[in-house]
PyMOL Python script that loads the backbone (N, CA, C, O; Angstrom):
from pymol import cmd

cmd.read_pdbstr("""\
ATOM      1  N   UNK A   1     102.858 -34.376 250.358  1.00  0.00           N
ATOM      2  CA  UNK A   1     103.549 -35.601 250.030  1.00  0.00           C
ATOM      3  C   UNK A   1     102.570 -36.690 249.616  1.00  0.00           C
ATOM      4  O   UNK A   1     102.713 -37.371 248.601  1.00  0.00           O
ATOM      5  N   UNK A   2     101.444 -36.813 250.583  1.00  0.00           N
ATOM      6  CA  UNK A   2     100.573 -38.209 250.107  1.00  0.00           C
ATOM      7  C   UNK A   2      99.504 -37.238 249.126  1.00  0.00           C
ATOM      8  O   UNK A   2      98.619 -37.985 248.709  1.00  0.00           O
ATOM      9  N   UNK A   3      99.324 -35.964 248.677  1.00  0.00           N
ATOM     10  CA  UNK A   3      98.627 -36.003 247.865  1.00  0.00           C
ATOM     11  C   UNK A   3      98.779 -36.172 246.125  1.00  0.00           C
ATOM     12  O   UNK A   3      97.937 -36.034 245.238  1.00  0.00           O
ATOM     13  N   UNK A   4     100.198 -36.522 246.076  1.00  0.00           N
ATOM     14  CA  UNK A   4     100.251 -36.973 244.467  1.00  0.00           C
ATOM     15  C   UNK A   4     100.893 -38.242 244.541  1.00  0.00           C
ATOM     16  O   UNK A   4     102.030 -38.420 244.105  1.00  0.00           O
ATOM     17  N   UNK A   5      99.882 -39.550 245.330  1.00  0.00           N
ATOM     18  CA  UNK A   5     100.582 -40.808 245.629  1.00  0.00           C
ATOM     19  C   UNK A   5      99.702 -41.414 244.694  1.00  0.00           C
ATOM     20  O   UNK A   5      99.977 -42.582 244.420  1.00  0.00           O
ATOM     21  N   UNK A   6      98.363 -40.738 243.939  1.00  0.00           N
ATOM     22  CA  UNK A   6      97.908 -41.581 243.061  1.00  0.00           C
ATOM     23  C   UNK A   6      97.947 -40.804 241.608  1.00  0.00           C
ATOM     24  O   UNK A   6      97.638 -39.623 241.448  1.00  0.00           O
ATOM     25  N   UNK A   7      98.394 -41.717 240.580  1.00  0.00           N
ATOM     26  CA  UNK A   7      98.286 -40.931 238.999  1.00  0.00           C
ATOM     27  C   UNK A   7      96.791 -39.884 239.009  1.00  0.00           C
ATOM     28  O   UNK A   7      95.848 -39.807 239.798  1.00  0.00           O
ATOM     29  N   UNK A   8      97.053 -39.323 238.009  1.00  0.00           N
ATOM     30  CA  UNK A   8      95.965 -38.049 238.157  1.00  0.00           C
ATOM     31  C   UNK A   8      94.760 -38.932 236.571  1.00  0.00           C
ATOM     32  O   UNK A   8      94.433 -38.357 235.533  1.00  0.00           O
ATOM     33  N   UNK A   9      94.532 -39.857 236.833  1.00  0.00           N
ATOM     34  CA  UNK A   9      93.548 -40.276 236.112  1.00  0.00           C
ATOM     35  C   UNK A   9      92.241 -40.268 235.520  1.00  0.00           C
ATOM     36  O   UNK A   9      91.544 -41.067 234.894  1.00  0.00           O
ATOM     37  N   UNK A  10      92.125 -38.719 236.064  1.00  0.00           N
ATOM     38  CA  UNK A  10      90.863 -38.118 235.234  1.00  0.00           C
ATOM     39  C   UNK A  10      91.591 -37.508 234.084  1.00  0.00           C
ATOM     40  O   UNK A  10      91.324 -37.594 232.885  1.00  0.00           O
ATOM     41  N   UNK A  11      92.343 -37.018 234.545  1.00  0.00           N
ATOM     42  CA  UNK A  11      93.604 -36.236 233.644  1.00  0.00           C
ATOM     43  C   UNK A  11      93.954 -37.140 232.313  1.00  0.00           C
ATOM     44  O   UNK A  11      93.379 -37.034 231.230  1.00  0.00           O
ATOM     45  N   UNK A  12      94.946 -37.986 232.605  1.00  0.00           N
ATOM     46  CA  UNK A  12      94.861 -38.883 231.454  1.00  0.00           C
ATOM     47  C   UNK A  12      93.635 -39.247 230.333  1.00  0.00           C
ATOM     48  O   UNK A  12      93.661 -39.276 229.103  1.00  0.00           O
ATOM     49  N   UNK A  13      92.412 -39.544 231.437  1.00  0.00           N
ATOM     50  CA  UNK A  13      91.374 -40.370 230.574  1.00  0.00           C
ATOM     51  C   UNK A  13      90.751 -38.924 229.641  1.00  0.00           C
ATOM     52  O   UNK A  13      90.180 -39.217 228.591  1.00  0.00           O
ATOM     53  N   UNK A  14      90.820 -37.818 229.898  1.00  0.00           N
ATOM     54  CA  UNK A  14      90.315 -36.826 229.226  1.00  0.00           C
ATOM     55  C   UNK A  14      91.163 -36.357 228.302  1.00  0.00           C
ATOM     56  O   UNK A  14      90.650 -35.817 227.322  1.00  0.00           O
ATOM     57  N   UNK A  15      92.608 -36.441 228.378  1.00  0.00           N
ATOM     58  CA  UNK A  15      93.754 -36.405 227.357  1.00  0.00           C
ATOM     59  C   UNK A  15      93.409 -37.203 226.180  1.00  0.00           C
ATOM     60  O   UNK A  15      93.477 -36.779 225.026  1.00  0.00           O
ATOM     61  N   UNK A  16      92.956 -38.630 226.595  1.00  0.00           N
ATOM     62  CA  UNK A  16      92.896 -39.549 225.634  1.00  0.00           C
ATOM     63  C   UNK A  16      91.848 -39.251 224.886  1.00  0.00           C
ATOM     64  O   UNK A  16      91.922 -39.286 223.658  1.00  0.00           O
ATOM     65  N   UNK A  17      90.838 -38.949 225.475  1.00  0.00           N
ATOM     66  CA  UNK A  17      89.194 -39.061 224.746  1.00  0.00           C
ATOM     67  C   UNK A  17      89.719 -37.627 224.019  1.00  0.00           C
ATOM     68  O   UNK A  17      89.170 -37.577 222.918  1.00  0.00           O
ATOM     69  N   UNK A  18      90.473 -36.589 224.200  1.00  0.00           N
ATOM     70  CA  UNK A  18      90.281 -35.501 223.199  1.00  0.00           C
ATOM     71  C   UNK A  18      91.322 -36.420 222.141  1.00  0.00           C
ATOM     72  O   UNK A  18      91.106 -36.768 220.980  1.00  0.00           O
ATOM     73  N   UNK A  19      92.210 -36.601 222.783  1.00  0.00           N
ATOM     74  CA  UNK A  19      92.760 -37.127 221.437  1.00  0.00           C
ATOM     75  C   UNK A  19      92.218 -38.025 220.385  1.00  0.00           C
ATOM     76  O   UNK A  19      92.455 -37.911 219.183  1.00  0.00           O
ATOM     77  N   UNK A  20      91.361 -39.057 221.020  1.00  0.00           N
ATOM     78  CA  UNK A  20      90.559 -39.828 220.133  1.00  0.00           C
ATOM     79  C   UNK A  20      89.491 -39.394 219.147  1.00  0.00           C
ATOM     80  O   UNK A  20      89.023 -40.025 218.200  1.00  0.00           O
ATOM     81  N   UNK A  21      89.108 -37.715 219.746  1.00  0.00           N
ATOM     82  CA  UNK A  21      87.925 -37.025 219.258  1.00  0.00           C
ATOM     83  C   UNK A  21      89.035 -36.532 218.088  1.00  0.00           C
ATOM     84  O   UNK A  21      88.704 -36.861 216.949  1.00  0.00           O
ATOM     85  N   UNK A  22      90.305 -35.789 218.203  1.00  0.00           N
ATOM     86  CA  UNK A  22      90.779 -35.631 216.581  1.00  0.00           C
ATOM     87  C   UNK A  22      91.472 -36.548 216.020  1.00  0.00           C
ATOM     88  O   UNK A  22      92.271 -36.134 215.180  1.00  0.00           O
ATOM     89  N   UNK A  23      91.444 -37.537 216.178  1.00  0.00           N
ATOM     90  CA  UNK A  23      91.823 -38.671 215.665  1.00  0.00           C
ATOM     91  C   UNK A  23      93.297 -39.133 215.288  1.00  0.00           C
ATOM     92  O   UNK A  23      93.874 -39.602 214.307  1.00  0.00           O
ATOM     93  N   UNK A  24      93.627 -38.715 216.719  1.00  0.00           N
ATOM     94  CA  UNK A  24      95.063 -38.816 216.832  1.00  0.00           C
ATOM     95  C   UNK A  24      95.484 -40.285 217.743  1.00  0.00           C
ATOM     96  O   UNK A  24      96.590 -40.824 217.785  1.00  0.00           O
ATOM     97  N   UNK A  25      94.679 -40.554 218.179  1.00  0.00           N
ATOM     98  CA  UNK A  25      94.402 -41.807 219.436  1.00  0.00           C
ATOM     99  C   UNK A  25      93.364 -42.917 218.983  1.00  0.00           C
ATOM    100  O   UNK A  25      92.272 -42.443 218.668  1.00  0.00           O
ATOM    101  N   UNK A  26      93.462 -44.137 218.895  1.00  0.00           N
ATOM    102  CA  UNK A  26      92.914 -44.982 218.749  1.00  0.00           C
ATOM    103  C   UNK A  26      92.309 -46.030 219.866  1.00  0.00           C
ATOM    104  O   UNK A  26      93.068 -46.982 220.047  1.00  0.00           O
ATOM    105  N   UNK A  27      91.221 -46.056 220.577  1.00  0.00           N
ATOM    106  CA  UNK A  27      90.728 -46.616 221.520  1.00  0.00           C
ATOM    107  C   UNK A  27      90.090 -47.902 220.959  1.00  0.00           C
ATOM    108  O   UNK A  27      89.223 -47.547 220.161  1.00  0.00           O
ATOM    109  N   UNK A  28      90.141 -48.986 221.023  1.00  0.00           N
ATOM    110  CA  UNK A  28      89.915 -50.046 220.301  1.00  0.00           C
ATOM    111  C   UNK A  28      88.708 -50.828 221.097  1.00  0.00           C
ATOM    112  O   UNK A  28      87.764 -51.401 220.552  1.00  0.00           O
ATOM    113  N   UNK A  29      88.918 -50.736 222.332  1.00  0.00           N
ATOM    114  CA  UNK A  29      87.476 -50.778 223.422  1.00  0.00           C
ATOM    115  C   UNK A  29      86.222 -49.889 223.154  1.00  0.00           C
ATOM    116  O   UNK A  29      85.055 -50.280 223.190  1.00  0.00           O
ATOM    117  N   UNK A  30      86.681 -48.563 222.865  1.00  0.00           N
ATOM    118  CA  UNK A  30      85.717 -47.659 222.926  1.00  0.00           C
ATOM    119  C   UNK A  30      85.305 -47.967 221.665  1.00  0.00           C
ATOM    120  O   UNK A  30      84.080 -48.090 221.670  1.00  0.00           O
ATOM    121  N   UNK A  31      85.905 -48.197 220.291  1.00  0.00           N
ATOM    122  CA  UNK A  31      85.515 -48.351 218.799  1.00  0.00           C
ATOM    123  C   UNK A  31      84.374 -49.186 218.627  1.00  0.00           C
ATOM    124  O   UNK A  31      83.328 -49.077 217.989  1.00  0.00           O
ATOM    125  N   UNK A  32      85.056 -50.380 219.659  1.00  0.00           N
ATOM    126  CA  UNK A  32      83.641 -51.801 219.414  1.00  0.00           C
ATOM    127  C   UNK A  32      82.666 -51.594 220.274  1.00  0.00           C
ATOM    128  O   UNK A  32      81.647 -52.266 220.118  1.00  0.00           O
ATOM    129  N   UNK A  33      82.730 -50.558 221.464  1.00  0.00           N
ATOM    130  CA  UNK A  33      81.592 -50.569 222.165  1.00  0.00           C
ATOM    131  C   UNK A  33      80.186 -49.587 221.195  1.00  0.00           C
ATOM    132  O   UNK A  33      78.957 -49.652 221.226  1.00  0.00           O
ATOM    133  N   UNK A  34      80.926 -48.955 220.611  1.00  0.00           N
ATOM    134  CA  UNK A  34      80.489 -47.750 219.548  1.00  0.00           C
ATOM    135  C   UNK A  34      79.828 -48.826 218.421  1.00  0.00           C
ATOM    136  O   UNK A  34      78.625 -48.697 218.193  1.00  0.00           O
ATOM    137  N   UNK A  35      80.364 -49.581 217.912  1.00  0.00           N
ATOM    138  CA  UNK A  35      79.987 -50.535 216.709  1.00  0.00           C
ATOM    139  C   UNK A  35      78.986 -50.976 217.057  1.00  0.00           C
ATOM    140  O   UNK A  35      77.959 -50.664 216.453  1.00  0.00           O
ATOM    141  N   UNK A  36      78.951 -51.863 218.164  1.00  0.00           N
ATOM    142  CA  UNK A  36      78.494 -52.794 218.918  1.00  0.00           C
ATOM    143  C   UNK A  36      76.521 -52.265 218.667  1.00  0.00           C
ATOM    144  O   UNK A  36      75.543 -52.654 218.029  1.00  0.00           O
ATOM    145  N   UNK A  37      76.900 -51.141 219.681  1.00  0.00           N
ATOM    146  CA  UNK A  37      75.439 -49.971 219.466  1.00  0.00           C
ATOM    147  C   UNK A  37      75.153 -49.603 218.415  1.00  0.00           C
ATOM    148  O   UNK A  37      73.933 -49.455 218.333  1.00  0.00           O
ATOM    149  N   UNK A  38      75.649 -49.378 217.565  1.00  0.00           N
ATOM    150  CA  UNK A  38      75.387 -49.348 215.607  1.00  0.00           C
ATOM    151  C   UNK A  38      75.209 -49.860 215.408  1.00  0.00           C
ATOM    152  O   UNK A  38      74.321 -49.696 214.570  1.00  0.00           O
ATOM    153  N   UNK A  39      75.635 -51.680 215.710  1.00  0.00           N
ATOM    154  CA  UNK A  39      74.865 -52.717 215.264  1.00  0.00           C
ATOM    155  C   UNK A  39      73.434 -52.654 215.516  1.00  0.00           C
ATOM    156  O   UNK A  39      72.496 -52.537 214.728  1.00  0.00           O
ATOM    157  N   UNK A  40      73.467 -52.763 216.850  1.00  0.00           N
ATOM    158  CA  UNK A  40      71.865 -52.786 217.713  1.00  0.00           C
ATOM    159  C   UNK A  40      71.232 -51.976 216.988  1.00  0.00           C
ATOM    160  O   UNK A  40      70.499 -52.318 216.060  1.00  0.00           O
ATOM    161  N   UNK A  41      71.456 -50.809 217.345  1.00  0.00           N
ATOM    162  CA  UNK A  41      70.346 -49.592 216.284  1.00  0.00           C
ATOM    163  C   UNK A  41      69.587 -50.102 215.277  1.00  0.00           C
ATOM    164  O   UNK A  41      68.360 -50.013 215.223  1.00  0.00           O
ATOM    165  N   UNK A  42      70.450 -50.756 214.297  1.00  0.00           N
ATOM    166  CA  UNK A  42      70.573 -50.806 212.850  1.00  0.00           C
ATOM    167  C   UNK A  42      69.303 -52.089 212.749  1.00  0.00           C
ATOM    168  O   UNK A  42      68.509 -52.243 211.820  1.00  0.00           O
ATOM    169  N   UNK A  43      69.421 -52.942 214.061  1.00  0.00           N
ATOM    170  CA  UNK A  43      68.854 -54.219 213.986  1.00  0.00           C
ATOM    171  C   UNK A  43      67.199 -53.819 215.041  1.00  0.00           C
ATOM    172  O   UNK A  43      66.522 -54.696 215.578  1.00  0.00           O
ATOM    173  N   UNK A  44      66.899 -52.355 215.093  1.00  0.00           N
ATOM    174  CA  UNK A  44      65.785 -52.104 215.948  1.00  0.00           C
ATOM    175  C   UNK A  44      65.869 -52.572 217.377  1.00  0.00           C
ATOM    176  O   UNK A  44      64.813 -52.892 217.924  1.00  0.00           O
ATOM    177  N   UNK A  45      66.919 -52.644 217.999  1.00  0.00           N
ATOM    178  CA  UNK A  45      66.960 -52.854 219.305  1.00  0.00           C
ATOM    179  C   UNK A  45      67.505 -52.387 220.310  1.00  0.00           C
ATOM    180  O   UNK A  45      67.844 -53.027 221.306  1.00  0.00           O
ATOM    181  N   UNK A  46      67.675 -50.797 220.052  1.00  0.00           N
ATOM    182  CA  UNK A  46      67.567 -49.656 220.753  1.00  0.00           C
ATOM    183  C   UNK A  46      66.681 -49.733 222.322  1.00  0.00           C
ATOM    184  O   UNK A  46      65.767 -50.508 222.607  1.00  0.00           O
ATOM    185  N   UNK A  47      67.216 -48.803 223.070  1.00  0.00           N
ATOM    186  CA  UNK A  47      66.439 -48.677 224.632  1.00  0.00           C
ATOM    187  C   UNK A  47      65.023 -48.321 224.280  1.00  0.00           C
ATOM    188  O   UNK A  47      64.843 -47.667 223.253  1.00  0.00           O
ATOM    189  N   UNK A  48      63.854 -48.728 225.123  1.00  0.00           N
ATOM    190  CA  UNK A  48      62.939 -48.108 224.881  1.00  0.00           C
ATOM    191  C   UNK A  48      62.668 -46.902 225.244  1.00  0.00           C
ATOM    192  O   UNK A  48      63.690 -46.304 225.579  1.00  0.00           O
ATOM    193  N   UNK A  49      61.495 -46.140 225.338  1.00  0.00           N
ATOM    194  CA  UNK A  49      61.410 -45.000 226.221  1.00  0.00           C
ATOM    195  C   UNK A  49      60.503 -45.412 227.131  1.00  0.00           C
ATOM    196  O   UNK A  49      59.581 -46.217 226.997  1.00  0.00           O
ATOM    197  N   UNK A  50      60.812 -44.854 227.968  1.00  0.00           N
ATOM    198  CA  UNK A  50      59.722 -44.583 229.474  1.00  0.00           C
ATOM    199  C   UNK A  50      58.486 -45.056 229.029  1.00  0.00           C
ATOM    200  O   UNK A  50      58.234 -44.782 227.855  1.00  0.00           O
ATOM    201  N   UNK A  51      57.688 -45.662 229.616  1.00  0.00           N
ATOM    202  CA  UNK A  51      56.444 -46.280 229.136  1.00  0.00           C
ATOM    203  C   UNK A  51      56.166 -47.121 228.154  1.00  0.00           C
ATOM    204  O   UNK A  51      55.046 -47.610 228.004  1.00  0.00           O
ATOM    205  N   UNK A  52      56.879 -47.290 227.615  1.00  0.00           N
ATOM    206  CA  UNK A  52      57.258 -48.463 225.933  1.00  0.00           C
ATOM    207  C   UNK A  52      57.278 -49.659 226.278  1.00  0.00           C
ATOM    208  O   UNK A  52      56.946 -50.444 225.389  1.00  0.00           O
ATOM    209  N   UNK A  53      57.653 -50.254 227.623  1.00  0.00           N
ATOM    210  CA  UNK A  53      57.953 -51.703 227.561  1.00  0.00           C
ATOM    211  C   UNK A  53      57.825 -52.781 227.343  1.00  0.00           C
ATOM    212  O   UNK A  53      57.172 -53.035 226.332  1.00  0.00           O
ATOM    213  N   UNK A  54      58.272 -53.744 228.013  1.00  0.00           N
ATOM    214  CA  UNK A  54      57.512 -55.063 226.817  1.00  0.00           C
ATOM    215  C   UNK A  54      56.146 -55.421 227.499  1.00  0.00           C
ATOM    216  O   UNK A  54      55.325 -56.096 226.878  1.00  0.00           O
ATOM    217  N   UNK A  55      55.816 -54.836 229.165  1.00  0.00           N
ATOM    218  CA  UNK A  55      54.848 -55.076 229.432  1.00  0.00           C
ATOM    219  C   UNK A  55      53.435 -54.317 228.606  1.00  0.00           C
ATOM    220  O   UNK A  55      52.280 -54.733 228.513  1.00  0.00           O
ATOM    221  N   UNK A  56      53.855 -53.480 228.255  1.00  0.00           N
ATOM    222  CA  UNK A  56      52.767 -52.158 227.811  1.00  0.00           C
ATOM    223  C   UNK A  56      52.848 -52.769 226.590  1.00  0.00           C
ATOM    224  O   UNK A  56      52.110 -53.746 226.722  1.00  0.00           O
ATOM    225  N   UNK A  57      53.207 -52.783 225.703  1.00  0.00           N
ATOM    226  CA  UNK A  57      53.167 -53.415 224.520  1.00  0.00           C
ATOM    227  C   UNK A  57      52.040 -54.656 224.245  1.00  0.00           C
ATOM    228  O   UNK A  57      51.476 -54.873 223.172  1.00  0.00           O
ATOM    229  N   UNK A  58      51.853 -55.485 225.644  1.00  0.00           N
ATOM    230  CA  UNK A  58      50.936 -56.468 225.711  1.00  0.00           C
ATOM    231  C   UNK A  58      49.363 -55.907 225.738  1.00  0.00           C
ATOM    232  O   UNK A  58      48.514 -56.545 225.116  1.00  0.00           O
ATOM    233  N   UNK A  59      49.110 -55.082 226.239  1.00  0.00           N
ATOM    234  CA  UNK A  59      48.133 -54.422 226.832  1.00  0.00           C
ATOM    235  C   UNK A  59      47.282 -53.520 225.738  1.00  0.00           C
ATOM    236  O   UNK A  59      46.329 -52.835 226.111  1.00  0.00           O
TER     237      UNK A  59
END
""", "prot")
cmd.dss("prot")
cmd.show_as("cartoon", "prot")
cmd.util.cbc("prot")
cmd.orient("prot")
């Protein structure tokens, strides 16, 4: 009885993301978070790697 007292919300969120992967679903959060990082890329301001930082860079 109390074990289907909460929606099955892994369930859903993986429904959605396949659907969004054939492009049947439109996530409008996920689109601009996606842009967002394309922007950055585009503008060289990507993560660094391990040892890259802005301290090492001085040095």
């Amino acid at each position: 009885m109390l074990k289907d007292y909460y929606p099955p919300l892994e369930e859903y969120r993986n429904i959605l993301v396949k659907l969004r992967s054939l492009g049947l679903y439109r996530d409008e959060h996920a689109d601009f978070r996606e842009e967002m990082c394309r922007l950055r890329a585009l503008r060289g301001k990507g993560k660094r790697k391990k040892g890259e930082g802005r301290r090492a860079a001085l040095h």
